[in-house]
C-alpha positions as CSV (number, residue, x, y, z in Angstrom):
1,X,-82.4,-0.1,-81.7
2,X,-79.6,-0.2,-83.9
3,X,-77.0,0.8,-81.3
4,X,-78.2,-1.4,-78.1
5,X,-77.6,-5.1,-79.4
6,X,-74.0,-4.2,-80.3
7,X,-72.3,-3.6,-76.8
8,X,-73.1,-6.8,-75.2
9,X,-72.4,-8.8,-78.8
10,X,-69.1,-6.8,-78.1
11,X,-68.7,-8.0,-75.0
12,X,-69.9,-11.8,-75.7
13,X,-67.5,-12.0,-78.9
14,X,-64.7,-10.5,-76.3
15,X,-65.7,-13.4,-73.0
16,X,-65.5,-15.8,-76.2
17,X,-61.8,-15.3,-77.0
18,X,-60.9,-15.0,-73.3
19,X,-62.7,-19.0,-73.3
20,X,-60.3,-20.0,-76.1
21,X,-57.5,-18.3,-74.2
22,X,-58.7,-20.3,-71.0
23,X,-58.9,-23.7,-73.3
24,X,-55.3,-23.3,-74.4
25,X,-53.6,-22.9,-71.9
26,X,-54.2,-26.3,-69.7
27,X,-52.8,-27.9,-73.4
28,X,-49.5,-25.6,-72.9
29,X,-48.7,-26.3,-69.4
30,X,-48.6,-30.0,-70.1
31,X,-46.0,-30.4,-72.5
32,X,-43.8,-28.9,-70.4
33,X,-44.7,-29.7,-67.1
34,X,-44.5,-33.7,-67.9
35,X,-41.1,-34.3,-67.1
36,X,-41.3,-32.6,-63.8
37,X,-44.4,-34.3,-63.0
38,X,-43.5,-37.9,-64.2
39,X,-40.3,-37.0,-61.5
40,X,-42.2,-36.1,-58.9
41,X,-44.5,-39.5,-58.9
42,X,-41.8,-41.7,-60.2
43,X,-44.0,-42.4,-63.3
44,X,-42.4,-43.3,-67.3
45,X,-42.9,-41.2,-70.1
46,X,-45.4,-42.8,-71.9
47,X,-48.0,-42.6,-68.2
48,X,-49.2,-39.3,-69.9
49,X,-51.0,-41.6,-71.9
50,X,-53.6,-41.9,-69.0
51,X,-53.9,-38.7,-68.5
52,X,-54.9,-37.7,-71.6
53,X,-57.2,-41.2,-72.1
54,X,-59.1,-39.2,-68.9
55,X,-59.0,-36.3,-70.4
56,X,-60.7,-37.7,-73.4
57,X,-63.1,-39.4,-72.1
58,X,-64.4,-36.3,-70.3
59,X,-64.0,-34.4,-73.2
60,X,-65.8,-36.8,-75.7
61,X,-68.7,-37.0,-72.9
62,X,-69.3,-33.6,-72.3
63,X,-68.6,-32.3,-75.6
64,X,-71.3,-34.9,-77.9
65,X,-74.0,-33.9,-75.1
66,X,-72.9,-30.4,-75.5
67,X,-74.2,-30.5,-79.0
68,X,-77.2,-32.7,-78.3
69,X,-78.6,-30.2,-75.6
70,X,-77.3,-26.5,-76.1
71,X,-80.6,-25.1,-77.2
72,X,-82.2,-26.4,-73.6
73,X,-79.4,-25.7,-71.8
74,X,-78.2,-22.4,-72.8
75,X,-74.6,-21.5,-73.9
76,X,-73.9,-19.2,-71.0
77,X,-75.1,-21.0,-68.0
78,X,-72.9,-24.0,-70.2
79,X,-70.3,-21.8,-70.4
80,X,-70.1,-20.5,-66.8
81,X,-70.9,-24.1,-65.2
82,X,-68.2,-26.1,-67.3
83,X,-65.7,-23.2,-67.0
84,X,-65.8,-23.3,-63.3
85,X,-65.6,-27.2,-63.6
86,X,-62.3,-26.6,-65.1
87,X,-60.9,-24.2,-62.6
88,X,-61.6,-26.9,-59.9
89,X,-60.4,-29.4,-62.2
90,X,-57.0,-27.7,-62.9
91,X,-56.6,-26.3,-59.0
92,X,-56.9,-30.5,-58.3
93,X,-53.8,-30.1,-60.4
94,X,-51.9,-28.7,-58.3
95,X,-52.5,-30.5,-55.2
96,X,-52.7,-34.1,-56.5
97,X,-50.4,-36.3,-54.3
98,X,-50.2,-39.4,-56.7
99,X,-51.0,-39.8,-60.5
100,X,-54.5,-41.4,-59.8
101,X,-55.6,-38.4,-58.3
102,X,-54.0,-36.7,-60.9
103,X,-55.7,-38.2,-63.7
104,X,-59.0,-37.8,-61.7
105,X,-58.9,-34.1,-62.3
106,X,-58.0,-34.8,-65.8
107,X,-61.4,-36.4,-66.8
108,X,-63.0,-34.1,-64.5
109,X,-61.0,-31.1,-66.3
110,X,-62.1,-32.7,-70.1
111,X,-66.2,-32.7,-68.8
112,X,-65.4,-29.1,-68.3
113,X,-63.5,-28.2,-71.3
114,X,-65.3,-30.3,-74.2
115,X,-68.6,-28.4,-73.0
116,X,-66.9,-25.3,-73.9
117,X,-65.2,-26.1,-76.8
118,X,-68.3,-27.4,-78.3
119,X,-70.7,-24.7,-76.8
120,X,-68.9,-22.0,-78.1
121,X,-67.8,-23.3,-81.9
122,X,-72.0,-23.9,-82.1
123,X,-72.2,-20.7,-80.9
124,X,-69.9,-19.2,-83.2
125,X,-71.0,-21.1,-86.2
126,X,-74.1,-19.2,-86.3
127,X,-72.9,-15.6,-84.9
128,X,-69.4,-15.5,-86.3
129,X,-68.0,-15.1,-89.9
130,X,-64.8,-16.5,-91.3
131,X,-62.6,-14.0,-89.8
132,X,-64.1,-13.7,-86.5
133,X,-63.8,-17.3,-86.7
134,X,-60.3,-17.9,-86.9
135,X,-59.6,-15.4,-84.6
136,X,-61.7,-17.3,-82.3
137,X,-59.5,-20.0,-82.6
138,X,-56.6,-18.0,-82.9
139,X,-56.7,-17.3,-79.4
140,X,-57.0,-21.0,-78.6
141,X,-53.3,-20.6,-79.8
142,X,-52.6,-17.7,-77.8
143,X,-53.7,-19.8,-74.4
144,X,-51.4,-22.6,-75.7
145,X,-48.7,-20.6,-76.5
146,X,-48.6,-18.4,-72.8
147,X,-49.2,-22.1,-71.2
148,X,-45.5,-23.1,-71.8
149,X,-44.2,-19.4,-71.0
150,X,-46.0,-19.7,-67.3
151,X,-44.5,-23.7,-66.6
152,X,-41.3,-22.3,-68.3
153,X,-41.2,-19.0,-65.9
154,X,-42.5,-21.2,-62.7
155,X,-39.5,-23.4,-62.9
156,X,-36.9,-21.4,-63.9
157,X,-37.6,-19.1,-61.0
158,X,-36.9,-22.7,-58.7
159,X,-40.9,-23.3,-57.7
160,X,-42.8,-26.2,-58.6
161,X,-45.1,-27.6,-61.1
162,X,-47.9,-27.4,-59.2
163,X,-47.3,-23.6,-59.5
164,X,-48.5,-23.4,-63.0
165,X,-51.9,-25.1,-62.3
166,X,-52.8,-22.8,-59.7
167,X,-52.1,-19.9,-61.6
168,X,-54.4,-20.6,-64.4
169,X,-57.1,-22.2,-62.0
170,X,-57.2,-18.9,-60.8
171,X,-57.9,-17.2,-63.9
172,X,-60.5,-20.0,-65.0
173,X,-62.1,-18.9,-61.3
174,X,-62.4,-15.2,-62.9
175,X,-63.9,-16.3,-66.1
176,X,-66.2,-18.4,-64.8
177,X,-67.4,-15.7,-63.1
178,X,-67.8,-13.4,-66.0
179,X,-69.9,-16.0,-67.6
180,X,-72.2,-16.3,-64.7
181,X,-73.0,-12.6,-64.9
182,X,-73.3,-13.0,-68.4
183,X,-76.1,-15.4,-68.9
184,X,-79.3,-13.2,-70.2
185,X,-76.6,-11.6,-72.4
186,X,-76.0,-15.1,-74.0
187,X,-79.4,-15.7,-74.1
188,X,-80.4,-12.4,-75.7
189,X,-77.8,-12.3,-78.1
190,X,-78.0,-16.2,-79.1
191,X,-78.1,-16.2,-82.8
192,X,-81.1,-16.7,-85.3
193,X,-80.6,-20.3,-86.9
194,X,-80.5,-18.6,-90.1
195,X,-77.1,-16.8,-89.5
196,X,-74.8,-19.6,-90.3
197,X,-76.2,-20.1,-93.4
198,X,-75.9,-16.4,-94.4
199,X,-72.0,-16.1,-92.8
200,X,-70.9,-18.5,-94.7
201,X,-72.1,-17.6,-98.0
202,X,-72.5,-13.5,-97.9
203,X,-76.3,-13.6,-98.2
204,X,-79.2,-12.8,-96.1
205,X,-81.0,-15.9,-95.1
206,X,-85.0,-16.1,-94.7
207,X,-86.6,-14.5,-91.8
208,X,-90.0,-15.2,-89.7
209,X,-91.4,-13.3,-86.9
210,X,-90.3,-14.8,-83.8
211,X,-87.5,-16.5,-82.1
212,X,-85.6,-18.1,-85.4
213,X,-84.2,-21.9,-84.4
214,X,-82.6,-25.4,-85.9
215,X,-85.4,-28.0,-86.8
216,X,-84.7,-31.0,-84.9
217,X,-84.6,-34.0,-86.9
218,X,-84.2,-37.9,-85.7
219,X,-80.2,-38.6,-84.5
220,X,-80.9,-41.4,-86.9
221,X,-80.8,-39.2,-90.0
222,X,-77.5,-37.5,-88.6
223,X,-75.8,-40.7,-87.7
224,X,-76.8,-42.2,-91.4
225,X,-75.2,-39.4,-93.3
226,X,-71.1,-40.4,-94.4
227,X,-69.9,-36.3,-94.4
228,X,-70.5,-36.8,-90.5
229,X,-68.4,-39.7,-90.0
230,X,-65.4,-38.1,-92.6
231,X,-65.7,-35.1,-90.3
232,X,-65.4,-36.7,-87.1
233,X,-62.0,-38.4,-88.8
234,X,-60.8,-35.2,-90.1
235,X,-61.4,-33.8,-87.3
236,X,-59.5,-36.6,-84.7
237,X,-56.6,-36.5,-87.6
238,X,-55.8,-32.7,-87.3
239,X,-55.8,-32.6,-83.6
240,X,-53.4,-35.4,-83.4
241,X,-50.9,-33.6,-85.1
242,X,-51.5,-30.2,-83.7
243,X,-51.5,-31.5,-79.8
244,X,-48.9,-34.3,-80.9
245,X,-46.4,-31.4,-82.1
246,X,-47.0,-29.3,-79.2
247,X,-46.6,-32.3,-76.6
248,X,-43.7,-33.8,-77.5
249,X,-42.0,-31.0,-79.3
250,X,-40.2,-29.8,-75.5
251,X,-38.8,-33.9,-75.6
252,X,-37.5,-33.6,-78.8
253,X,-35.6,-30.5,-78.4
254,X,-33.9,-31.2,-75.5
255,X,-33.4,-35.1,-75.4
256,X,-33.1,-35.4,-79.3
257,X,-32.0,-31.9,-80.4
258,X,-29.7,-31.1,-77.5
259,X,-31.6,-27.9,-76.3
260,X,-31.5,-26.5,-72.8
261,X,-35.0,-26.6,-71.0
262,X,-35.5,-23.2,-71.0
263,X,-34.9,-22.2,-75.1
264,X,-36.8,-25.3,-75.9
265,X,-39.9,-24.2,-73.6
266,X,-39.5,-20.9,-75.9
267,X,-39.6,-22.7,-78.8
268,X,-42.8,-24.9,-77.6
269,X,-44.2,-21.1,-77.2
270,X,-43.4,-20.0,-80.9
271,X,-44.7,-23.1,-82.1
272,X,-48.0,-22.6,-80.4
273,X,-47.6,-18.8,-81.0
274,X,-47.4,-19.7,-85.1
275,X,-51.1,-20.8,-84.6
276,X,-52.6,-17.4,-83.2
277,X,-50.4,-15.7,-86.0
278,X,-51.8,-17.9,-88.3
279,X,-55.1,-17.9,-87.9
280,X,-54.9,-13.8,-87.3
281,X,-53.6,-13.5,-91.0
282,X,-55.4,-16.5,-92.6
283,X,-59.0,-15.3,-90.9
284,X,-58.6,-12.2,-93.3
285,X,-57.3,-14.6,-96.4
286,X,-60.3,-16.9,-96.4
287,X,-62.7,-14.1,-96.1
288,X,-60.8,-13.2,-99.9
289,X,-59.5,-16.3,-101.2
290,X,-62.5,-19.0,-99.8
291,X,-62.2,-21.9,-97.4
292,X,-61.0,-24.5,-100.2
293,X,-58.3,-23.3,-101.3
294,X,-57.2,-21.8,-98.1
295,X,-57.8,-25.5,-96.5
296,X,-56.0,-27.2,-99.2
297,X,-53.1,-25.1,-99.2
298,X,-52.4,-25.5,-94.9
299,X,-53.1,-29.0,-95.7
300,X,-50.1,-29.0,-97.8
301,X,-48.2,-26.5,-95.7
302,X,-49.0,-29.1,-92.2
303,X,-46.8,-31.8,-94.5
304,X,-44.1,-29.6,-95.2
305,X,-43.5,-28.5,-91.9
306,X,-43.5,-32.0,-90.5
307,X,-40.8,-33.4,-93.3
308,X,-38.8,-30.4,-92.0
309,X,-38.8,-32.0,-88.6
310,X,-38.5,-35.2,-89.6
311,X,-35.1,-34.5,-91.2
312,X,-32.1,-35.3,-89.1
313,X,-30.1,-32.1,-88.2
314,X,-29.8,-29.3,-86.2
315,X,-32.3,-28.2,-83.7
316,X,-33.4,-24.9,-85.9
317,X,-34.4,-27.3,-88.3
318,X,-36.7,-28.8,-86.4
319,X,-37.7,-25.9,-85.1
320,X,-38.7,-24.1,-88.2
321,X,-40.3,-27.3,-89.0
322,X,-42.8,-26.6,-85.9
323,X,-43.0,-23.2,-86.9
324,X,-44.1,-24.0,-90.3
325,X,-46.6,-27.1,-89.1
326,X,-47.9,-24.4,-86.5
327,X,-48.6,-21.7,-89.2
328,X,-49.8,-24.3,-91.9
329,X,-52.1,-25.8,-89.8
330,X,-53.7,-22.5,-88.0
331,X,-57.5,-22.0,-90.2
332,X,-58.0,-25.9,-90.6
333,X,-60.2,-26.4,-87.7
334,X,-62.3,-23.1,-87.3
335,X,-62.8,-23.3,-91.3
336,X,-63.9,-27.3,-90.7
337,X,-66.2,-26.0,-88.2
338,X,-67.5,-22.9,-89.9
339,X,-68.0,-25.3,-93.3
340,X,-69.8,-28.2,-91.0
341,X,-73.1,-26.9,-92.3
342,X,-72.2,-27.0,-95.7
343,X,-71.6,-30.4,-95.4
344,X,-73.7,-32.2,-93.3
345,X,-77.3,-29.8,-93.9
346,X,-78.2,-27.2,-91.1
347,X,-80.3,-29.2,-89.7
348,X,-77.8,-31.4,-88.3
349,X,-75.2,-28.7,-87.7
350,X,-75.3,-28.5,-84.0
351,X,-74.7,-32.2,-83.4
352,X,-72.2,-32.1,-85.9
353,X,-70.2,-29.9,-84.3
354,X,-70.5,-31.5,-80.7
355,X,-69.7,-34.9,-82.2
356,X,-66.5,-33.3,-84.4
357,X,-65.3,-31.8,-81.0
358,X,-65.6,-34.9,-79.4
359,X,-63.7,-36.2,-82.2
360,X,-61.0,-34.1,-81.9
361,X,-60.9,-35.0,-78.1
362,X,-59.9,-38.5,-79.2
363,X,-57.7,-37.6,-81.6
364,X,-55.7,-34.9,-79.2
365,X,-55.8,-38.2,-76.7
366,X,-55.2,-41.2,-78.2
367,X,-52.6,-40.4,-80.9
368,X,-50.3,-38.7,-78.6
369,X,-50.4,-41.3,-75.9
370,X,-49.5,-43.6,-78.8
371,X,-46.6,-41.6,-79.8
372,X,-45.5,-42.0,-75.9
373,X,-45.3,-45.3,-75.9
374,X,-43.7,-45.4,-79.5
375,X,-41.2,-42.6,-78.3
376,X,-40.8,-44.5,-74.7
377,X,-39.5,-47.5,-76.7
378,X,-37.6,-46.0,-79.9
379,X,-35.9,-42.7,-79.4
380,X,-38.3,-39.2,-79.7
381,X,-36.5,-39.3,-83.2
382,X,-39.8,-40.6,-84.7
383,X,-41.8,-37.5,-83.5
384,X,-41.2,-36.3,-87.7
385,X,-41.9,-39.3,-89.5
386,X,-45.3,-39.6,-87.2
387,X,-46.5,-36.6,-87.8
388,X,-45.4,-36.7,-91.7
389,X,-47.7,-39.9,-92.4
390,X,-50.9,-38.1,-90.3
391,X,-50.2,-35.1,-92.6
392,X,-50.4,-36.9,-95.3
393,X,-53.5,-38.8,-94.2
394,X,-55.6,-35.9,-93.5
395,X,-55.0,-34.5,-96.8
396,X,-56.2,-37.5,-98.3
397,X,-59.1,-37.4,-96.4
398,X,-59.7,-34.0,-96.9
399,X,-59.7,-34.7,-101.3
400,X,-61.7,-37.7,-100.8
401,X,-64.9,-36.1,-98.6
402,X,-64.4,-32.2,-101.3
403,X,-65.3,-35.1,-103.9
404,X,-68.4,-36.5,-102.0
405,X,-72.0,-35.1,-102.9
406,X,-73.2,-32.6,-100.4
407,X,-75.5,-32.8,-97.7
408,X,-79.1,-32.5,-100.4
409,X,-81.7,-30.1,-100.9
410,X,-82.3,-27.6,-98.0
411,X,-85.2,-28.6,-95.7
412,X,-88.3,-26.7,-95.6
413,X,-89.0,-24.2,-93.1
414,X,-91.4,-24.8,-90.0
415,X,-92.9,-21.2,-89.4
416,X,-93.0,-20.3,-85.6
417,X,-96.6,-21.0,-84.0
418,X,-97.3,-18.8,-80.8
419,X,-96.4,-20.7,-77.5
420,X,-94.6,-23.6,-79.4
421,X,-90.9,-24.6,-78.2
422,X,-88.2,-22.8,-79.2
423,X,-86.6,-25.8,-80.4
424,X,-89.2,-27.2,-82.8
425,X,-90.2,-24.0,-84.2
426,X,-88.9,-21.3,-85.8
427,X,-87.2,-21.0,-89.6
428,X,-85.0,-23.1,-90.2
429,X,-81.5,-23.1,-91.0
430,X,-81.6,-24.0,-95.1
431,X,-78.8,-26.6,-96.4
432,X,-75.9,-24.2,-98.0
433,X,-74.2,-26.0,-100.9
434,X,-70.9,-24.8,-100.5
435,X,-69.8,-26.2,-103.5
């Protein structure tokens, strides 16, 4: 008994860091890819704008019902469904005649992605402790780092674009497929609502007999509470900078730094490559040092990094700067999501989640775009100063909600009743006071 359960949670926690892989790597390819594809249609800069407004909106969709209906659902028929959406999605990609089609495949390819995202940081959340979770999302950074090294490789070796896409479509085909075989694994291995609890703070959480689950409480009471709506901004704040950086990075080493395309795609990588680093060390250091301290001290690091790039100079500068922002920033959002149910009650957890994915979704869209335009009509000089005053921002944010009162007293647990549903039964997941 003690043996069996570990080799498929072995292989689960493995198929989850191949999905973050899978979610980077779209996010690398674009940055990259943009000039080549705004050639090829005869399309301005800032027109990435509506591909990541369809992006969003897919993403914001699939992501906030992700965290309404996981425990119907299930995460791996989720998982295997919206990964295969993406592999279509991205293979659309790479035979899109025009932009419109183009950006077609982009809200088709968020619904896909924002239903992973979310599926698997609830998931995790419950299964996975502070390390596991930043190395979760340190291989988000690993995807977004390779992204720029396969668009980098495809056109230095004279192909197309449209090379890039397929390649990774292929590989989201593959994973799809592991996730379909994969489904009464998910199931099996789903974690008892009492887990996140006891993850987060080092101590065994009440048990029942029978299948352990969330209590589901009104939307109402998750929409009133305030820690929902800071989160969703923290949330939409980080991502900004962290897809902002990546996006327009390429741009502003080779129009604004005077870098050749293919040493600036390398330096895209490293950026993206500081994140997996990051949150590979930093998993182990907030296991040790707590999530506070660790949070406020990338906080600070994400503002350094982004006056470094701000500051006219040489290209090193600014790409130490990237390097810096990359590293800083690495634990902030698994150690947001892993904290969620500190903050908002466990009872609310799940939706929390969804809805601060979704969040981010609008954040990684909306801000960027913005910075497109403001870019397409300034000089990619302001790429520093933008991401300076969001730094900023977030850590004000950050102080202002570690000051709020916590979520309240933990809500009583429903014992399981033979034959009831799953989702209205079961202990429940207490409110952790993580402060």
């Amino acid at each position: 008994m003690s043996t069996a359960p570990a080799r498929p949670r072995a292989a689960l926690l493995l198929l989850s860091y191949l999905a973050f892989v899978s979610l980077g790597l779209p996010d690398g390819l674009l940055g990259v890819s943009w000039p080549s594809i705004s050639g090829d249609f005869d399309v301005p800069t800032e027109a990435v704008g509506w591909v990541l407004t369809a992006g969003t909106v897919g993403y914001l969709t699939s992501s906030v019902l992700a965290g309404f209906t996981l425990a119907r659902v299930g995460v791996g028929a989720l998982l295997a469904g919206s990964t295969l959406l993406a592999s279509l999605a991205l293979t659309g990609y790479s035979v899109s005649p025009v932009l419109a089609v183009l950006v077609g495949c982009a809200l088709l390819l968020g619904l896909g992605s924002g239903a992973v995202d979310s599926g698997l940081n609830a998931y995790a959340a419950g299964a996975f402790g502070p390390r596991h979770m930043n190395w979760l999302h340190a291989f988000f950074g690993l995807g977004v780092a390779i992204g720029p090294l396969i668009m980098t490789a495809v056109l230095s070796a004279g192909l197309a674009w449209r090379w890039g896409y397929g390649i990774v479509a292929a590989a989201q085909l593959v994973l799809a497929a592991a996730f379909a075989l994969t489904v009464r694994a998910w199931r099996r291995d789903a974690p008892a609502g009492t887990e996140a609890a006891s993850t987060v703070q080092g101590v065994p959480a009440p048990t029942a007999a029978g299948p352990a689950s969330t209590v589901q409480v009104p939307v109402r009471d998750t929409l009133r509470l305030p820690a929902v709506w800071s989160g969703l901004l923290a949330f939409a704040l980080y991502v900004a900078i962290e897809v902002s950086a990546g996006l327009w990075a390429f741009l502003l080493l080779t129009e604004g730094r005077g870098l050749s395309a293919a040493l600036a795609g390398g330096c895209v990588s490293a950026y993206w490559g500081s994140l997996f680093v990051g949150r590979v060390v930093q998993g182990l250091v907030a296991e040790r040092l707590g999530a506070g301290l660790v949070l406020r001290a990338s906080l600070a690091g994400m503002a350094v990094g982004a006056a470094l790039i701000a500051v006219p100079g040489p290209a090193v500068l600014a790409v130490l700067g990237l390097v810096v922002v990359g590293f800083a920033a690495a634990p902030v959002f698994p150690l947001l999501t892993l904290t969620t149910a500190d903050r908002v009650g466990a009872a609310h957890a799940d939706r929390a989640i969804g809805m601060q994915i979704g969040a981010s979704g609008v954040g990684a869209a909306l801000v960027p775009a913005g910075l497109g335009v403001l870019i397409g009509n300034t000089s990619v000089q302001v790429l520093g100063a933008a991401l300076l005053v969001l730094a900023l921002a977030l850590i004000a944010l950050y102080e202002w909600g570690a000051r709020r009162p916590t979520a309240g007293p933990p809500t009583p647990a429903v014992p399981a009743q033979p034959g009831s549903d799953p989702q209205t039964s079961g202990p429940v997941r207490p409110v952790v006071d993580g402060r």
